[in-house]
C-alpha positions as a printed NumPy array, in Angstrom:
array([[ 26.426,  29.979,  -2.053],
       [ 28.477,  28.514,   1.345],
       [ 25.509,  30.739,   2.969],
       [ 22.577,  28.63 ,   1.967],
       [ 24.471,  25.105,   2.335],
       [ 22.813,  24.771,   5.966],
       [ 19.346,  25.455,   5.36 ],
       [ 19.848,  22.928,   2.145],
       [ 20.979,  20.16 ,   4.133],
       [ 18.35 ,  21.092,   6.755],
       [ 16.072,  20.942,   3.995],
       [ 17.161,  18.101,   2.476],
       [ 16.917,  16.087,   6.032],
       [ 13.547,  16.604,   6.344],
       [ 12.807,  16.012,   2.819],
       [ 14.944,  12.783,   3.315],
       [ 12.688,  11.684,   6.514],
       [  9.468,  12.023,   4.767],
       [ 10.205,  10.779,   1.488],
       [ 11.052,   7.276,   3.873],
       [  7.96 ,   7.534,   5.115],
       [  6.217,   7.3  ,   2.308],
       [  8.304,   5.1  ,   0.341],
       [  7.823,   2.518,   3.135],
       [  3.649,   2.951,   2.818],
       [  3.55 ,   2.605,  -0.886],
       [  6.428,   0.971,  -1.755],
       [  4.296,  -1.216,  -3.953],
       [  4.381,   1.247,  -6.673],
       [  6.802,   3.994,  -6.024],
       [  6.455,   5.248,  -9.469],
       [  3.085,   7.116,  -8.528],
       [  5.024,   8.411,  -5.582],
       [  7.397,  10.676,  -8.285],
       [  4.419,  11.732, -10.804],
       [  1.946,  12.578,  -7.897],
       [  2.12 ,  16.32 ,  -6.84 ],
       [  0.806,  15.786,  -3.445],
       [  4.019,  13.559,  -2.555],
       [  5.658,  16.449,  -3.878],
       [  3.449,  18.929,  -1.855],
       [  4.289,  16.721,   1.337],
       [  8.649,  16.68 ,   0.912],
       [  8.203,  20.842,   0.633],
       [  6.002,  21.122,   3.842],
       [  8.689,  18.57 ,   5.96 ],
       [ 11.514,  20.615,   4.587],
       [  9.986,  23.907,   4.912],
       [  9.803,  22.773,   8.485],
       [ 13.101,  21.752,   9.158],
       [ 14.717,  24.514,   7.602],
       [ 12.053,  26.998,   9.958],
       [ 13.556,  25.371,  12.853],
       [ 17.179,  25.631,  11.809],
       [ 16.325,  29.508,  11.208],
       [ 15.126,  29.578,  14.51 ],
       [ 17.788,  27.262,  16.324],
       [ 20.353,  29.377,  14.75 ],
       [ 18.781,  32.999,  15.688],
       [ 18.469,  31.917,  19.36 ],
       [ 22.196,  31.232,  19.091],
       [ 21.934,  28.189,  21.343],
       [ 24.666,  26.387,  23.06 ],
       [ 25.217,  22.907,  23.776],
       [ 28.271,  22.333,  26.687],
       [ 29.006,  25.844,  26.229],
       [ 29.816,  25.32 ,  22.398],
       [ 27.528,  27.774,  20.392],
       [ 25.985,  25.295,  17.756],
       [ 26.905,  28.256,  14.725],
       [ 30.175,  27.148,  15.024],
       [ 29.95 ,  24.176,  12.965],
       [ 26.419,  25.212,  11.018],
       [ 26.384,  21.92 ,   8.703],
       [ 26.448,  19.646,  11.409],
       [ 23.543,  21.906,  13.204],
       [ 21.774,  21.99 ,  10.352],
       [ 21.27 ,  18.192,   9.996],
       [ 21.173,  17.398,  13.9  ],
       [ 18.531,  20.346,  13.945],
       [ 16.897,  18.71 ,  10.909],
       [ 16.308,  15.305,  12.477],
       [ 14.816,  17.289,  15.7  ],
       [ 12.286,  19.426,  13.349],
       [ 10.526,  15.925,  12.212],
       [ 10.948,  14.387,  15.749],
       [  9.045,  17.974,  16.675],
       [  6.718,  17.435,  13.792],
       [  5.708,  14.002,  14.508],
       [  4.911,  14.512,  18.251],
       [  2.344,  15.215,  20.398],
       [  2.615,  17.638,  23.181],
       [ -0.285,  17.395,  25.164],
       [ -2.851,  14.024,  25.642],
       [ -6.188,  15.405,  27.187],
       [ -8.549,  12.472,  28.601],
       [-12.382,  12.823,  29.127],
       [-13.66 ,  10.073,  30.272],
       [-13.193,   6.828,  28.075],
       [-11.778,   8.878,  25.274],
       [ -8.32 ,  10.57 ,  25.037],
       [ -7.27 ,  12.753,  22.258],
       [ -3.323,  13.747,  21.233],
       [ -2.761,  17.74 ,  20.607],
       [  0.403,  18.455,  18.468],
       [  1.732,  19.09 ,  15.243],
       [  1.53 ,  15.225,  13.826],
       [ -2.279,  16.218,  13.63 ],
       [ -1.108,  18.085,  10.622],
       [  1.338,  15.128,   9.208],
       [ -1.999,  12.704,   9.585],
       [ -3.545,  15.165,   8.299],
       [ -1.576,  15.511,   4.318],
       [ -0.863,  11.124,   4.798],
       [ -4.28 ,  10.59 ,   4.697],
       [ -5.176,  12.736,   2.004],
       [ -1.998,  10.941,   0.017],
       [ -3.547,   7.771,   0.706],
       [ -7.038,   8.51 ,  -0.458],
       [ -5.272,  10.14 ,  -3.722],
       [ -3.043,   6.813,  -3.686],
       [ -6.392,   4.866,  -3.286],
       [ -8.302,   6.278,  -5.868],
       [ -5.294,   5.759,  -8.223],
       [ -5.032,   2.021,  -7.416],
       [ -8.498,   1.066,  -7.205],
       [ -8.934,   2.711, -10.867],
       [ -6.15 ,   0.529, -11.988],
       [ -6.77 ,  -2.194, -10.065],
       [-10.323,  -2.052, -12.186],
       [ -8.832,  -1.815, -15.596],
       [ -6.536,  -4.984, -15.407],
       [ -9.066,  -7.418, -13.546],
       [-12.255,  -6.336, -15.617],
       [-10.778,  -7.484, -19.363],
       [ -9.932, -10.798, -17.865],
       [-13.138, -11.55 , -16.383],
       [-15.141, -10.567, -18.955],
       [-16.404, -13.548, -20.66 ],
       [-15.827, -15.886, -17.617],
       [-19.016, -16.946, -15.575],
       [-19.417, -16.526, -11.857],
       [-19.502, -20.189, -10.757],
       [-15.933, -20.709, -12.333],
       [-13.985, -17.894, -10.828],
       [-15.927, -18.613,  -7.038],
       [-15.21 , -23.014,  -7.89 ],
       [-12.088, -22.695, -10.224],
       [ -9.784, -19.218, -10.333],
       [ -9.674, -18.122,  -7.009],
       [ -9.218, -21.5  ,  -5.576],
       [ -6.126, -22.408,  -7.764],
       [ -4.464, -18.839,  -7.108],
       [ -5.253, -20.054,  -3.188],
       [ -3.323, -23.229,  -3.517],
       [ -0.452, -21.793,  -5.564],
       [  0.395, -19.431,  -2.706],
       [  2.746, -21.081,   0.049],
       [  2.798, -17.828,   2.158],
       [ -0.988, -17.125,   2.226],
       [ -2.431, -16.057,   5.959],
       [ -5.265, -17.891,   7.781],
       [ -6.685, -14.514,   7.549],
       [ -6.073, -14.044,   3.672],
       [ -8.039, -17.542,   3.205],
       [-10.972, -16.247,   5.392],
       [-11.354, -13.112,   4.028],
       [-11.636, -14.572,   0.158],
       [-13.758, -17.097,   0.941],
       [-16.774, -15.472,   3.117],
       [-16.6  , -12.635,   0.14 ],
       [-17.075, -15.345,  -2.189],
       [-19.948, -17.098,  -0.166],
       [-21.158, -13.775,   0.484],
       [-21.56 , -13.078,  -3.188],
       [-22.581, -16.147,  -3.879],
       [-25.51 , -15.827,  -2.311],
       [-26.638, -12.529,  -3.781],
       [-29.653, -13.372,  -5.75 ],
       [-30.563, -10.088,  -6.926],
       [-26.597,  -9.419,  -8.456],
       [-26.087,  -9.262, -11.923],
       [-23.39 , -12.418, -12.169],
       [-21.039, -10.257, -14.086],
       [-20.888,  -8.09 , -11.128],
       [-20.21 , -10.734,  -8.755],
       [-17.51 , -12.008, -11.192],
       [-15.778,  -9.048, -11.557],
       [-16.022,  -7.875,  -7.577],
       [-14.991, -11.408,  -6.413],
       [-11.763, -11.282,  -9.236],
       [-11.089,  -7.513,  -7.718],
       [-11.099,  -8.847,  -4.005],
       [ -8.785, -11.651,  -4.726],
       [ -6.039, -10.227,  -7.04 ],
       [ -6.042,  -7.659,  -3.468],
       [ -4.691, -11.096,  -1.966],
       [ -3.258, -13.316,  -4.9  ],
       [ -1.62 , -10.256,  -7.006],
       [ -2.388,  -9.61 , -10.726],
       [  0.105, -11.775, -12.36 ],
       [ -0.698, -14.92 , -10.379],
       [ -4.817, -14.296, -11.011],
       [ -4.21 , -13.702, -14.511],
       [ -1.948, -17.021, -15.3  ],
       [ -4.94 , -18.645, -13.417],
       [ -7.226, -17.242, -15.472],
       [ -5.28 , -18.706, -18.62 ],
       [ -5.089, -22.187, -17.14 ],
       [ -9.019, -22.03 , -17.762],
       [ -9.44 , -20.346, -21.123],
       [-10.183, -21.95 , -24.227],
       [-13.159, -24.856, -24.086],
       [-13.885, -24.643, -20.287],
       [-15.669, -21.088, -20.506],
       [-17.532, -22.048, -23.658],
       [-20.291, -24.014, -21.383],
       [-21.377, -22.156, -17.833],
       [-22.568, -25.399, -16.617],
       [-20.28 , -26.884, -14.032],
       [-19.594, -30.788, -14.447],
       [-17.407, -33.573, -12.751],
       [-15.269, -33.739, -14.93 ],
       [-14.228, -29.731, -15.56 ],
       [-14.164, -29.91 , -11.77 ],
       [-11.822, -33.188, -11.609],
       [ -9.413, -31.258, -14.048],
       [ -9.403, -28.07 , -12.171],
       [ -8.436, -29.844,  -8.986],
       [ -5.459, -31.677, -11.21 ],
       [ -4.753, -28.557, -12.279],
       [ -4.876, -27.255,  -8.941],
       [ -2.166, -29.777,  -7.553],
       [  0.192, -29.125, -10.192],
       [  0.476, -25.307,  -9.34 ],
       [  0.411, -26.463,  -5.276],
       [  3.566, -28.476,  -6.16 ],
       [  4.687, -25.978,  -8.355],
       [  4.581, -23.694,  -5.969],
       [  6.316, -25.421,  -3.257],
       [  9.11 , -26.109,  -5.473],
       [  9.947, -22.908,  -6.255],
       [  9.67 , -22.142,  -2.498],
       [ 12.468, -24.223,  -1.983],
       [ 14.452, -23.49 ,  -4.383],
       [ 15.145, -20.167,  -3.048]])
């Protein structure tokens, strides 16, 4: 058993290494990251690696200061770990023509399995993602979640970008302005581009605030629009309360 310890703990370093790295791009729901056999697929392929490279390390019977590295094989097997994904996440050569340069190494091949994780990781969002915003838009006219929803869910948030506020609101004009759009299609994309900014939770406790009589008429008056921006300032001061009472 003594025998294989090394090539586990080389193993289990690279397995270690990549399962950070993809913990820290979809930490949001690292539940999918467990069920999902191409996470899986990826922690094999970065230990088979690393415990390739200790095999190799170890055959070549290299020396460092004149101290064969076999003579203490579970320290070389995680210091030769760590240098398999340094290895594996390098280029070796950068070849320029022109304008345009290209990289030639073996992180072509790491790109290669993270991008097909986060198309798999994409598809699995975006389906969910679909199921929770479409039931709570249902019923709810255009003009009130582009005049009403997304604005309060807006205000509430104390830490929302410049950006964030640009982006939602040219989607929303944008939208807006598409005549030949189903408005139940413009509702739902417009509720699905803002819970990307606001979250779920937030976009659906907006969504409550206006329930009941509101949605009942899809006319727009002074008055709904007076309470929505009392409503509005409540959650704003809400909001910044809580802020600083962390």
């Amino acid at each position: 058993m003594s025998v294989y310890i090394p090539y586990m703990i080389a193993g289990g370093v690279g397995a270690t290494v990549a399962l950070i790295e993809l913990v820290a791009r979809f930490s949001d729901d690292p539940r999918w990251l467990i069920t999902n056999s191409a996470s899986w697929f990826y922690l094999i392929v970065n230990a088979s690696v690393s415990i390739f490279v200790y095999k190799i390390f170890m055959s070549a019977n290299i020396s460092i200061g004149g101290i064969p590295i076999s003579n203490d094989e579970y320290m070389a097997a995680g210091i030769i770990g760590l240098t398999a994904m340094g290895i594996l996440r390098s280029s070796i050569l950068n070849i320029k023509s022109g304008t345009r340069s290209s990289d030639i190494g073996l992180h072509k091949t790491i790109d290669i399995l993270l991008n097909w994780i986060e198309q798999l990781y994409d598809r699995n969002k975006s389906i969910k993602l679909i199921k929770e915003v479409t039931p709570l838009v249902a019923k709810i006219p255009f003009p009130w979640v582009y005049r009403a929803i997304v604005p309060t869910c807006m205000s509430a948030l104390t830490k929302l970008t410049d950006t964030d506020i640009q982006t939602i609101t040219s989607e929303g004009e944008k939208l807006a302005s598409e005549s030949n759009m189903p408005e139940q299609a413009k509702t739902t994309q417009l509720a699905i581009r803002a819970v990307k900014i606001t979250g779920i939770d937030l976009f659906r406790e907006s969504v409550s605030v206006y329930e009941a009589e509101d949605f009942k008429s899809t006319i727009p008056t002074p008055d709904r629009f007076k309470r929505f921006a009392e409503v509005q300032k409540l959650l704003l001061n809400a909001g910044f309360t809580k802020e600083e009472g962390k």
